[in-house]
MARTI-745998 format. One record per atom (N, C-alpha, C): residue number from 1; x, z, y; residue in one letter; atom name. Coordinates in steps of 0.001 Angstrom, whole numbers. Layout:
<node nr="NUM" px="X" pz="Z" py="Y" rest="A" atom="CA"/>
...
//
This chain:
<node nr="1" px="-30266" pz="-2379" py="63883" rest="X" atom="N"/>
<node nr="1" px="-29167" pz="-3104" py="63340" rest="X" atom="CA"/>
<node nr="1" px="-28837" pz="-2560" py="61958" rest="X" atom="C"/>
<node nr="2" px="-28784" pz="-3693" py="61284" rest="X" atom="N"/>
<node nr="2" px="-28335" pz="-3400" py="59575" rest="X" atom="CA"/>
<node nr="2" px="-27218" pz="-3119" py="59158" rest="X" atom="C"/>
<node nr="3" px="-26276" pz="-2135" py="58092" rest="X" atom="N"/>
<node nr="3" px="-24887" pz="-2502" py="58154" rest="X" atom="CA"/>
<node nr="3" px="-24917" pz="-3223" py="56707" rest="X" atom="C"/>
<node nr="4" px="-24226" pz="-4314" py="56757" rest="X" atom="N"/>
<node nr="4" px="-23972" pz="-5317" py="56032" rest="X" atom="CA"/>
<node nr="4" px="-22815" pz="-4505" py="54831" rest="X" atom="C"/>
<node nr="5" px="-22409" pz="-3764" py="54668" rest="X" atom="N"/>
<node nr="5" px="-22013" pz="-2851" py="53466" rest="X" atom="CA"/>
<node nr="5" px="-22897" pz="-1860" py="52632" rest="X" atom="C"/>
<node nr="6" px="-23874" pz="-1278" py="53231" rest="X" atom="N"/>
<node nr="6" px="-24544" pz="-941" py="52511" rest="X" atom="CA"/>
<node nr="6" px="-25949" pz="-1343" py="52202" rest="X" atom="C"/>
<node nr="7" px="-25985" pz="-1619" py="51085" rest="X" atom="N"/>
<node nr="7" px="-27419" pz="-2226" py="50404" rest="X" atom="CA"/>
<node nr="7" px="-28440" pz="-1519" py="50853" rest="X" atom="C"/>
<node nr="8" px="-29884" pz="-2476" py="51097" rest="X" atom="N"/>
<node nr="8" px="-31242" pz="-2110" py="51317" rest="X" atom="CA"/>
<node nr="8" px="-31474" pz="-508" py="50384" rest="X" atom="C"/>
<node nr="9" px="-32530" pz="543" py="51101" rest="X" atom="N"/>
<node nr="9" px="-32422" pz="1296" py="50372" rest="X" atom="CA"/>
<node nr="9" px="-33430" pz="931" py="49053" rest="X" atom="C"/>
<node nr="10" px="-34209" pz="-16" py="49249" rest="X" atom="N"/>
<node nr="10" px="-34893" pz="-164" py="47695" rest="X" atom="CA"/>
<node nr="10" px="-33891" pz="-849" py="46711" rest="X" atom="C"/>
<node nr="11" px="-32821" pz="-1377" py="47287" rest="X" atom="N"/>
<node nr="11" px="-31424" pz="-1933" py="46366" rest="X" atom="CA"/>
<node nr="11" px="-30466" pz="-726" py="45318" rest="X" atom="C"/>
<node nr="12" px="-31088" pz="352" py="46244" rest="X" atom="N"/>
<node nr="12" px="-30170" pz="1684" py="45584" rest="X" atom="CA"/>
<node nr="12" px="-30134" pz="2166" py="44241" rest="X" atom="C"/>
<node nr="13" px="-29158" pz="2192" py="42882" rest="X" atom="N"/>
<node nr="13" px="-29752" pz="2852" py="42107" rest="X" atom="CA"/>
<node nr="13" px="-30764" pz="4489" py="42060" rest="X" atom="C"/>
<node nr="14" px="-31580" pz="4453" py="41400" rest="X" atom="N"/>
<node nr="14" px="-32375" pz="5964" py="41492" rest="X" atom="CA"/>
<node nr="14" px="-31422" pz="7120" py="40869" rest="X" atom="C"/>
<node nr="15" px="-30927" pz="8134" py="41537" rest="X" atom="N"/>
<node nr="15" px="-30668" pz="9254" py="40873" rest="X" atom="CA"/>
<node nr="15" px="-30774" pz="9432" py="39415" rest="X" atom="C"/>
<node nr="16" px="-29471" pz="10242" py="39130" rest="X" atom="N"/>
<node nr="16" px="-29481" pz="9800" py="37358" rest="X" atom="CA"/>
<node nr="16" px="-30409" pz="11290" py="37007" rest="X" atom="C"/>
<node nr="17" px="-31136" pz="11371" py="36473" rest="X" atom="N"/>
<node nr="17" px="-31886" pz="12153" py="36027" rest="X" atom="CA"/>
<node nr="17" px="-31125" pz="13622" py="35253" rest="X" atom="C"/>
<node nr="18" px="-31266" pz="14823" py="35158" rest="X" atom="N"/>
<node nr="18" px="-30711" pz="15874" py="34772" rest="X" atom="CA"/>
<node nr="18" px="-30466" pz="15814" py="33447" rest="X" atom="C"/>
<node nr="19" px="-29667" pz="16346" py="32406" rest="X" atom="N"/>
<node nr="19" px="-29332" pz="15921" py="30875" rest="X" atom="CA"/>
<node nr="19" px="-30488" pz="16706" py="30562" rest="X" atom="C"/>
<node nr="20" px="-31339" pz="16296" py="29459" rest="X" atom="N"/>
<node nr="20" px="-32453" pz="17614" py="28945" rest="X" atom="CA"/>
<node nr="20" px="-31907" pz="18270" py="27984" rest="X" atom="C"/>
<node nr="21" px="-32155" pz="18951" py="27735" rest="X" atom="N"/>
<node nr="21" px="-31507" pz="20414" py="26660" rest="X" atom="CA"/>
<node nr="21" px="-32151" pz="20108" py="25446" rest="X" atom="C"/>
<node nr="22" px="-31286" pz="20222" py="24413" rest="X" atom="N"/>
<node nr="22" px="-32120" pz="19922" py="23252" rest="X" atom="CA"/>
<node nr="22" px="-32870" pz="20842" py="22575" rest="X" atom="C"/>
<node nr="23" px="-33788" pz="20507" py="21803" rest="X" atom="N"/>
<node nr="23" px="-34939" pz="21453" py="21661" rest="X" atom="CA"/>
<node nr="23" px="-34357" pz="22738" py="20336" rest="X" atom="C"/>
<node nr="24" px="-34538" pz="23727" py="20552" rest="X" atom="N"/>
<node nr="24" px="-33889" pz="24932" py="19488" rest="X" atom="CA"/>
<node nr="24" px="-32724" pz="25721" py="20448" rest="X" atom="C"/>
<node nr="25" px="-32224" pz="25069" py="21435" rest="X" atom="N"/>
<node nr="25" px="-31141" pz="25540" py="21786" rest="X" atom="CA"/>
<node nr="25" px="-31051" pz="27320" py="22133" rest="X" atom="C"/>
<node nr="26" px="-32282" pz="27556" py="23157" rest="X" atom="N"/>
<node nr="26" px="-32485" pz="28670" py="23795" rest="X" atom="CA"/>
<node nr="26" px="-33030" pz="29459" py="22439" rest="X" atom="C"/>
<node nr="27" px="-33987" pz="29196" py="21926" rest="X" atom="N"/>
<node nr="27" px="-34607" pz="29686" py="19921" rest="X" atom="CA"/>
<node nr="27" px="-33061" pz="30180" py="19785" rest="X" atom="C"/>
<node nr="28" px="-32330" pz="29562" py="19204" rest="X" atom="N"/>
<node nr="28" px="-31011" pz="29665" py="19033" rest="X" atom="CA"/>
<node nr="28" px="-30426" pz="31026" py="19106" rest="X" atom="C"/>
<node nr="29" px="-30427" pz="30927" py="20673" rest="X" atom="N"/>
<node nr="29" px="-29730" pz="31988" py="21190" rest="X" atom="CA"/>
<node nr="29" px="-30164" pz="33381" py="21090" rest="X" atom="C"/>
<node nr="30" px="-31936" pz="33143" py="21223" rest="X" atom="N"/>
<node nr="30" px="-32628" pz="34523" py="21114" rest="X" atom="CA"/>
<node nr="30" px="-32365" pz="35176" py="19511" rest="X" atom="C"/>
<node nr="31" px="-32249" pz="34061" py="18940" rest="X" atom="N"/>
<node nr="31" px="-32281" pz="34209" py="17657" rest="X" atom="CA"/>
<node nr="31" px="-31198" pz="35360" py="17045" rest="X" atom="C"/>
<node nr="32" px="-29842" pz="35069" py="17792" rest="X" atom="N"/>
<node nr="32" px="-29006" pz="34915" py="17473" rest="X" atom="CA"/>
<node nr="32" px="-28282" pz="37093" py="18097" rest="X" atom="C"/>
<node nr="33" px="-28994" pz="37040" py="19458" rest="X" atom="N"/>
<node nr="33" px="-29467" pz="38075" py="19707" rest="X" atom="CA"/>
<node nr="33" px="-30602" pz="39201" py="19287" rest="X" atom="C"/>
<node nr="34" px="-31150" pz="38781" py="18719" rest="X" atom="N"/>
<node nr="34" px="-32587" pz="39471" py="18370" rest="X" atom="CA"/>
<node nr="34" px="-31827" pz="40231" py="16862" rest="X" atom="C"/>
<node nr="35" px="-31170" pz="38886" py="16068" rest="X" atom="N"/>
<node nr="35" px="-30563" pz="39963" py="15072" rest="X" atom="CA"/>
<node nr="35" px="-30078" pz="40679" py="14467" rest="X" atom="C"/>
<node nr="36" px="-29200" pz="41035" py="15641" rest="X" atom="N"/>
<node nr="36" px="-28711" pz="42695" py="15938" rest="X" atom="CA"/>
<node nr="36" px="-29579" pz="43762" py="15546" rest="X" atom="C"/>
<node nr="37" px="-30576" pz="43481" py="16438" rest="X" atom="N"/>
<node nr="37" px="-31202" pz="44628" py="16707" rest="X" atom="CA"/>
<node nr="37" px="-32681" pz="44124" py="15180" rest="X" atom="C"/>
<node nr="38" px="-32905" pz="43220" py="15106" rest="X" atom="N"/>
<node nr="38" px="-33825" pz="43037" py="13801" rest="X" atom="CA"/>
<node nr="38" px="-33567" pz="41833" py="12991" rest="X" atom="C"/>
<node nr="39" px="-33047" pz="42331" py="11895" rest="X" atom="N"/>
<node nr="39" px="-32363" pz="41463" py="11199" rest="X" atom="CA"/>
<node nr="39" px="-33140" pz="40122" py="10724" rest="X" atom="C"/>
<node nr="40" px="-33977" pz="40402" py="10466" rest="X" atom="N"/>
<node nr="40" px="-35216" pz="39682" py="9403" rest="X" atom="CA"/>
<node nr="40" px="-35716" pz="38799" py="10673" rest="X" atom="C"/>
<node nr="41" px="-36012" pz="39568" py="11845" rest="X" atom="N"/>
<node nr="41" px="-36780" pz="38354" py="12803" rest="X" atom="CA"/>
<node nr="41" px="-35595" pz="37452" py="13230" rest="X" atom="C"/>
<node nr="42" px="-34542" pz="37812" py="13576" rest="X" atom="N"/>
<node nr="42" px="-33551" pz="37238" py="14253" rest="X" atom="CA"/>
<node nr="42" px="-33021" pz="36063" py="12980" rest="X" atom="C"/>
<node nr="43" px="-33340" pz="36377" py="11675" rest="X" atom="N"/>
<node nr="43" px="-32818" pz="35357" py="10639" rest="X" atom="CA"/>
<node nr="43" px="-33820" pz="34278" py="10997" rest="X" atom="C"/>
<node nr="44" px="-35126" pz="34750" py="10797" rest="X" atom="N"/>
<node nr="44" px="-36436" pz="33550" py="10785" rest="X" atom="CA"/>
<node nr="44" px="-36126" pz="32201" py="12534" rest="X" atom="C"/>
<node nr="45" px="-36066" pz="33410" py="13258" rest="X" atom="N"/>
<node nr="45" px="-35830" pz="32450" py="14555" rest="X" atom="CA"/>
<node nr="45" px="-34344" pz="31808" py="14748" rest="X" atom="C"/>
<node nr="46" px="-33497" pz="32285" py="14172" rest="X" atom="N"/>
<node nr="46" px="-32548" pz="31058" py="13858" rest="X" atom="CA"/>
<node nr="46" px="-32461" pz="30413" py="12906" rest="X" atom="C"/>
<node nr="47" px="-33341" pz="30525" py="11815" rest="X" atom="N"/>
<node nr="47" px="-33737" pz="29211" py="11255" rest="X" atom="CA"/>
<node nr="47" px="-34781" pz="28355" py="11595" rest="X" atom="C"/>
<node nr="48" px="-35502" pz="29114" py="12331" rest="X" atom="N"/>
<node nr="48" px="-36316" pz="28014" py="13066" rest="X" atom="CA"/>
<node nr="48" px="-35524" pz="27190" py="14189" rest="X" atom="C"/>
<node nr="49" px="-35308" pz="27464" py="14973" rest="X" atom="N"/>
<node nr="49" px="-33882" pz="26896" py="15817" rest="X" atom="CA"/>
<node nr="49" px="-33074" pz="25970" py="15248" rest="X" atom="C"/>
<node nr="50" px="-32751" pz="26110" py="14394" rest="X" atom="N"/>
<node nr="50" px="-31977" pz="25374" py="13731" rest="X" atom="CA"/>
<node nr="50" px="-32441" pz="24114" py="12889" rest="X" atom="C"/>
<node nr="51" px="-33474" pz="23922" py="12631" rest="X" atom="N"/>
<node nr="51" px="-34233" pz="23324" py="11936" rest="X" atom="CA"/>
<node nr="51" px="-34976" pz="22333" py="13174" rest="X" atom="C"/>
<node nr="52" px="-35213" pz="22896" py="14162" rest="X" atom="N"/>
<node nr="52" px="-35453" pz="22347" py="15287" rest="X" atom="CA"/>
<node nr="52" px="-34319" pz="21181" py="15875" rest="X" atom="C"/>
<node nr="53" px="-32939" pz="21648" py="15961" rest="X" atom="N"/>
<node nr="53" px="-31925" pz="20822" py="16371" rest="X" atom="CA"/>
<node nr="53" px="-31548" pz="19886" py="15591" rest="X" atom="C"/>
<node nr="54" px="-31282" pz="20099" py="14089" rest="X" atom="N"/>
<node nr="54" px="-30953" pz="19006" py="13041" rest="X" atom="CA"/>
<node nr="54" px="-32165" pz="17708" py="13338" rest="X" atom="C"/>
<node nr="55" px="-33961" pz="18577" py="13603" rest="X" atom="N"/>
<node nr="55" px="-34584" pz="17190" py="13957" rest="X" atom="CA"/>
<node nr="55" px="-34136" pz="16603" py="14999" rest="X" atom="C"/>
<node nr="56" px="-33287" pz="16963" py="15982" rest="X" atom="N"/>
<node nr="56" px="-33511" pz="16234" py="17407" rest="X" atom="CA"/>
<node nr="56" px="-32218" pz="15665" py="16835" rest="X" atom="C"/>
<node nr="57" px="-31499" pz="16150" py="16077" rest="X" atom="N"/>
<node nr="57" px="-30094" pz="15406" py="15924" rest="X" atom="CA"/>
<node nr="57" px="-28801" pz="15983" py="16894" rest="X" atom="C"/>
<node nr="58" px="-29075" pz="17482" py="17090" rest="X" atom="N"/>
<node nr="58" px="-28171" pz="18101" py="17474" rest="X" atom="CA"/>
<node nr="58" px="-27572" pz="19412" py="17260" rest="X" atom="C"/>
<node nr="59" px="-26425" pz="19959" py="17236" rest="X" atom="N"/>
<node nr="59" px="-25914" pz="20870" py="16577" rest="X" atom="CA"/>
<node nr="59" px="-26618" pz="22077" py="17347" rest="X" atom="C"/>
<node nr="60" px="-26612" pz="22701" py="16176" rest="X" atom="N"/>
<node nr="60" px="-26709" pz="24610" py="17571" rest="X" atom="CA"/>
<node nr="60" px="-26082" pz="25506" py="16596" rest="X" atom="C"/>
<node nr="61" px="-24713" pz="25920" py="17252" rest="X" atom="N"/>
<node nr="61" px="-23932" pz="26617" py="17123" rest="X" atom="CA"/>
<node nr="61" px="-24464" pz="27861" py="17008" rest="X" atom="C"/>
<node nr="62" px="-25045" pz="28499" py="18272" rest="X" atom="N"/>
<node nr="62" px="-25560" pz="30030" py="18034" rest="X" atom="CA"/>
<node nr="62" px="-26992" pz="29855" py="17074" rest="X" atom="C"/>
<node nr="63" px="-27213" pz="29306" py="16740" rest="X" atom="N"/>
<node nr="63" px="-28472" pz="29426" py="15731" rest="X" atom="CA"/>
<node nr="63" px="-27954" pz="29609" py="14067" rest="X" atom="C"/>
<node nr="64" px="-27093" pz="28789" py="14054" rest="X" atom="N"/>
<node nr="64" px="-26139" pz="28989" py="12583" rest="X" atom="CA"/>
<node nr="64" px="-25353" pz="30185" py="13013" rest="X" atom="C"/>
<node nr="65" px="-24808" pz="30779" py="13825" rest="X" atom="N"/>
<node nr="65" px="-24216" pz="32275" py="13579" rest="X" atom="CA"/>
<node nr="65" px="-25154" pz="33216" py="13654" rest="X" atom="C"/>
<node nr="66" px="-26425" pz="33011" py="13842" rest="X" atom="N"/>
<node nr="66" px="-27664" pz="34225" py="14023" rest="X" atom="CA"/>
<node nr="66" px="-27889" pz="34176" py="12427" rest="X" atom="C"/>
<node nr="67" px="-28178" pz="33235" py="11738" rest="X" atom="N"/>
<node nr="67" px="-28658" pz="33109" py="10638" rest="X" atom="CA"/>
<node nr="67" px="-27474" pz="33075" py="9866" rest="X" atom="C"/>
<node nr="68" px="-26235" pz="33452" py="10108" rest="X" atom="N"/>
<node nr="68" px="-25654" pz="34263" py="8549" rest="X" atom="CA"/>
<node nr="68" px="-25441" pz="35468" py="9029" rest="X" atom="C"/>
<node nr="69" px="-25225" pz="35669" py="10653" rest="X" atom="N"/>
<node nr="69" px="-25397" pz="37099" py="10189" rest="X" atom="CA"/>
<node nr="69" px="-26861" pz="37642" py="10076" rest="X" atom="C"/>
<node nr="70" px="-27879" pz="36732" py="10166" rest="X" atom="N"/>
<node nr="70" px="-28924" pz="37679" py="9805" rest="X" atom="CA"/>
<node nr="70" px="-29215" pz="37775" py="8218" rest="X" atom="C"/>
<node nr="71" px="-28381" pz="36910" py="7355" rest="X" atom="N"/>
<node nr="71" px="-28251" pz="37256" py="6191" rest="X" atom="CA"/>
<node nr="71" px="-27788" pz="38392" py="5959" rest="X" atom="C"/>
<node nr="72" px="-26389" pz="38392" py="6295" rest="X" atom="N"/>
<node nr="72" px="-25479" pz="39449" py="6089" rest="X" atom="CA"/>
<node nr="72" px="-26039" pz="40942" py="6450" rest="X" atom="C"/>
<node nr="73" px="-26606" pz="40818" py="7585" rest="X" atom="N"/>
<node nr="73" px="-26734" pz="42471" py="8066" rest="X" atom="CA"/>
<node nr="73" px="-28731" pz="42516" py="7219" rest="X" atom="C"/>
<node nr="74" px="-29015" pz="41322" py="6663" rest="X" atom="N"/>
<node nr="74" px="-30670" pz="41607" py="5916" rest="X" atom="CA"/>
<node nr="74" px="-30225" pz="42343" py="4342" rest="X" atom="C"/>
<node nr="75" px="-29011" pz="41524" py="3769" rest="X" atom="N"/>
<node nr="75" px="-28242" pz="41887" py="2875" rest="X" atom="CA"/>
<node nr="75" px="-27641" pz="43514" py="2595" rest="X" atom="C"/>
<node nr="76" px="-27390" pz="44015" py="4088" rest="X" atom="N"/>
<node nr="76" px="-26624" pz="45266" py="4162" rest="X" atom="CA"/>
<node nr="76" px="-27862" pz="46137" py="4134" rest="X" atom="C"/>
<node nr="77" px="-29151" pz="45854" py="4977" rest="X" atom="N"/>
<node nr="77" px="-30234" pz="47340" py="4887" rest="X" atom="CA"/>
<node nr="77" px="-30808" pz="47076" py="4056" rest="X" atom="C"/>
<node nr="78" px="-30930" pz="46078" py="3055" rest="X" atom="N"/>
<node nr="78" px="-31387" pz="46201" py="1497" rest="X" atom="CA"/>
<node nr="78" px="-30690" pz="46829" py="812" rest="X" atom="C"/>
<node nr="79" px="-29145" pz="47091" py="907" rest="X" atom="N"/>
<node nr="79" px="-28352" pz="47747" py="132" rest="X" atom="CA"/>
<node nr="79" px="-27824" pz="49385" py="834" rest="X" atom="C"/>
<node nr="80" px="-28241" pz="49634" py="1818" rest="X" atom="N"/>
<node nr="80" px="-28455" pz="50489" py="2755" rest="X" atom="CA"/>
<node nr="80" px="-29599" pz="51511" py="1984" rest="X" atom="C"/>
<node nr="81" px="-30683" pz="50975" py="1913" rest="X" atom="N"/>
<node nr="81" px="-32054" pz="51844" py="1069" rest="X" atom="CA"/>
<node nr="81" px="-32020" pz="51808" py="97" rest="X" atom="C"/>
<node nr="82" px="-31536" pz="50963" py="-684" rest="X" atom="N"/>
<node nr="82" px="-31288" pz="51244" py="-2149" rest="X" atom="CA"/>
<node nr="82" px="-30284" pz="52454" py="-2420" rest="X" atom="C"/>
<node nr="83" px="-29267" pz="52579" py="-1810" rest="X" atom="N"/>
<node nr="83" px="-28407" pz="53639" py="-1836" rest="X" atom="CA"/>
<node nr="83" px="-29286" pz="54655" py="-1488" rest="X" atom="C"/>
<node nr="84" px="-30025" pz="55082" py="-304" rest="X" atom="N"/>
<node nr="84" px="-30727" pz="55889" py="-183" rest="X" atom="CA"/>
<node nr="84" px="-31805" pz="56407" py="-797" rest="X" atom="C"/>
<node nr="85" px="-32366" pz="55567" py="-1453" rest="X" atom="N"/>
<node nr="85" px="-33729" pz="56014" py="-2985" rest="X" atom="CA"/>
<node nr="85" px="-32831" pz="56399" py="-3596" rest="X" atom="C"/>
<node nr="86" px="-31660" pz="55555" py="-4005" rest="X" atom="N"/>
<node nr="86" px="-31373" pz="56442" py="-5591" rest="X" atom="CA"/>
<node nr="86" px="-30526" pz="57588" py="-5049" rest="X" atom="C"/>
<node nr="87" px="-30031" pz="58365" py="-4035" rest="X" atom="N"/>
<node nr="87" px="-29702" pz="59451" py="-3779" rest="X" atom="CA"/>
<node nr="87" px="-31102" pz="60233" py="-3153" rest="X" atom="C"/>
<node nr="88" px="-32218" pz="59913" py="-2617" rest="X" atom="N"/>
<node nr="88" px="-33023" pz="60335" py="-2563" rest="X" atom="CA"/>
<node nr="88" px="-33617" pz="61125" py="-4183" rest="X" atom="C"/>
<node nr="89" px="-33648" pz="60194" py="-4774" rest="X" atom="N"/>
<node nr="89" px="-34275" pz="60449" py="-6300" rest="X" atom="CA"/>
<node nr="89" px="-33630" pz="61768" py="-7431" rest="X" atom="C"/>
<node nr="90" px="-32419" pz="61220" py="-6722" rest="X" atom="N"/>
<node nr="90" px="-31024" pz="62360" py="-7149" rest="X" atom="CA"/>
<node nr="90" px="-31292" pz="64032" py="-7286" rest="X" atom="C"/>
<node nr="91" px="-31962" pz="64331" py="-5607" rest="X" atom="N"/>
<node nr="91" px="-31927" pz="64727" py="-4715" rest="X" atom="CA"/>
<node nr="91" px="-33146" pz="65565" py="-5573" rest="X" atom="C"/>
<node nr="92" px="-34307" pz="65161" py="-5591" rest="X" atom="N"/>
<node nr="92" px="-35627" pz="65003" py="-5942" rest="X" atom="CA"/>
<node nr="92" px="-35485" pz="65555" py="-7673" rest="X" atom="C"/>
<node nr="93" px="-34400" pz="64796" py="-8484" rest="X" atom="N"/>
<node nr="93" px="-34791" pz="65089" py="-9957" rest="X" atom="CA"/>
<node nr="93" px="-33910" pz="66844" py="-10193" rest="X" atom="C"/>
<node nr="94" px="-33443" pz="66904" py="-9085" rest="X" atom="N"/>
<node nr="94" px="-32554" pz="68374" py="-9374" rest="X" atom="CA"/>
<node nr="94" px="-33773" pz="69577" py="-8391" rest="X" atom="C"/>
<node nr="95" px="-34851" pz="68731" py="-8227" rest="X" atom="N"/>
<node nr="95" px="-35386" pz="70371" py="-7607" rest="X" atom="CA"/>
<node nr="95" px="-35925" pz="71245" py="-8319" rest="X" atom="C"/>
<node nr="96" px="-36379" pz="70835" py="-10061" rest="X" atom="N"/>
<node nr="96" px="-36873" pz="71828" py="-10989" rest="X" atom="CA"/>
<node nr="96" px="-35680" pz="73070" py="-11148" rest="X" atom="C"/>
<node nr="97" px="-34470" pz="72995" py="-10904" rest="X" atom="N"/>
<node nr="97" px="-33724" pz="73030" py="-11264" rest="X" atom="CA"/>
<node nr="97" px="-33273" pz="74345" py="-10602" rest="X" atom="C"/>
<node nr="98" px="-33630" pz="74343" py="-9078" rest="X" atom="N"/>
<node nr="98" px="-33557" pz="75144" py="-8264" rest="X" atom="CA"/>
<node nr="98" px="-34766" pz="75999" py="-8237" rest="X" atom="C"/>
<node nr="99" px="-34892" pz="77283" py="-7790" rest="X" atom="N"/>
<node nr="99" px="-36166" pz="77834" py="-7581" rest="X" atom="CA"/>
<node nr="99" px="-36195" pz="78143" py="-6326" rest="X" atom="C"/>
<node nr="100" px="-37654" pz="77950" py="-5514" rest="X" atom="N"/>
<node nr="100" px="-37590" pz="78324" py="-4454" rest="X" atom="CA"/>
<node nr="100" px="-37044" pz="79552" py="-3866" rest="X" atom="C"/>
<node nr="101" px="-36022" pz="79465" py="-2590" rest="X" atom="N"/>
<node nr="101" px="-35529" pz="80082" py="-2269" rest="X" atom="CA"/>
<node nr="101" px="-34061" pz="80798" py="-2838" rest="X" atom="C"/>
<node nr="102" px="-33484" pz="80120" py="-4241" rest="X" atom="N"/>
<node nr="102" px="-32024" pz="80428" py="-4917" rest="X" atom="CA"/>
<node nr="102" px="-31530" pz="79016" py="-4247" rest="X" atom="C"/>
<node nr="103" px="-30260" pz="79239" py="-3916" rest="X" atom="N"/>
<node nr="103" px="-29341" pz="78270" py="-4091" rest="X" atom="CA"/>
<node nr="103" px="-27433" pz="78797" py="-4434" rest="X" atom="C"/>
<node nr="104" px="-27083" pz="77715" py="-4731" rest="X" atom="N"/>
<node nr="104" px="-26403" pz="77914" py="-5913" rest="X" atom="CA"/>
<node nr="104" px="-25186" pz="77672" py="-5191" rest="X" atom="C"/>
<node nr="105" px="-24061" pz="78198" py="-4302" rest="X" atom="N"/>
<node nr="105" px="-23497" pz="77656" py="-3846" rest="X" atom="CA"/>
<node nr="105" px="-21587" pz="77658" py="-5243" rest="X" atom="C"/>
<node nr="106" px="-20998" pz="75999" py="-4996" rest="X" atom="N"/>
<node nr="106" px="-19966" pz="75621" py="-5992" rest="X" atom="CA"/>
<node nr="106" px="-19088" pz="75859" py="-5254" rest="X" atom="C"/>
//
């Protein structure tokens, strides 16, 4: 016996399918993590990420915050070693200066 309220099951709509994730998203995130710890890779993979989502036509939030701060902190250990050569050099142009084994305490 049929129940007359509910439709044949080939009448049924099919299950709505899962939303797909847009492409860069997870890039994104690694990205976004990675450049903490390495500035330079973590910049490249959130601009790749990112470049990825604008094609699909969608935003990615953590891919644009990986990539300024991977500016920012690529910005800081360039200016990080530069400070350090020229106090290295500093360091280096005063050793004629000293003879082995005098030091000069001020």
């Amino acid at each position: 016996m049929t129940d007359p309220i509910t439709p044949p099951p080939a009448a049924q709509p099919a299950p709505a399918a899962a939303p797909a994730t847009y492409p860069g998203k997870t890039l994104g995130i690694v990205g976004l993590i990675v450049t903490f710890f390495a500035a330079i890779i973590g910049l490249i993979l959130s601009a790749v990420a990112l470049s990825q989502s604008k094609k699909a036509g969608f935003k990615n939030t953590p891919a644009k915050v990986g990539l300024i701060l991977g500016i920012i902190f690529s910005v800081g250990w360039i200016v990080f070693w530069i400070i350090w050569g020229v106090a290295f050099a500093a360091i280096v142009a005063n050793c004629p200066e000293v003879s082995p084994g005098q030091y000069v305490c001020s």
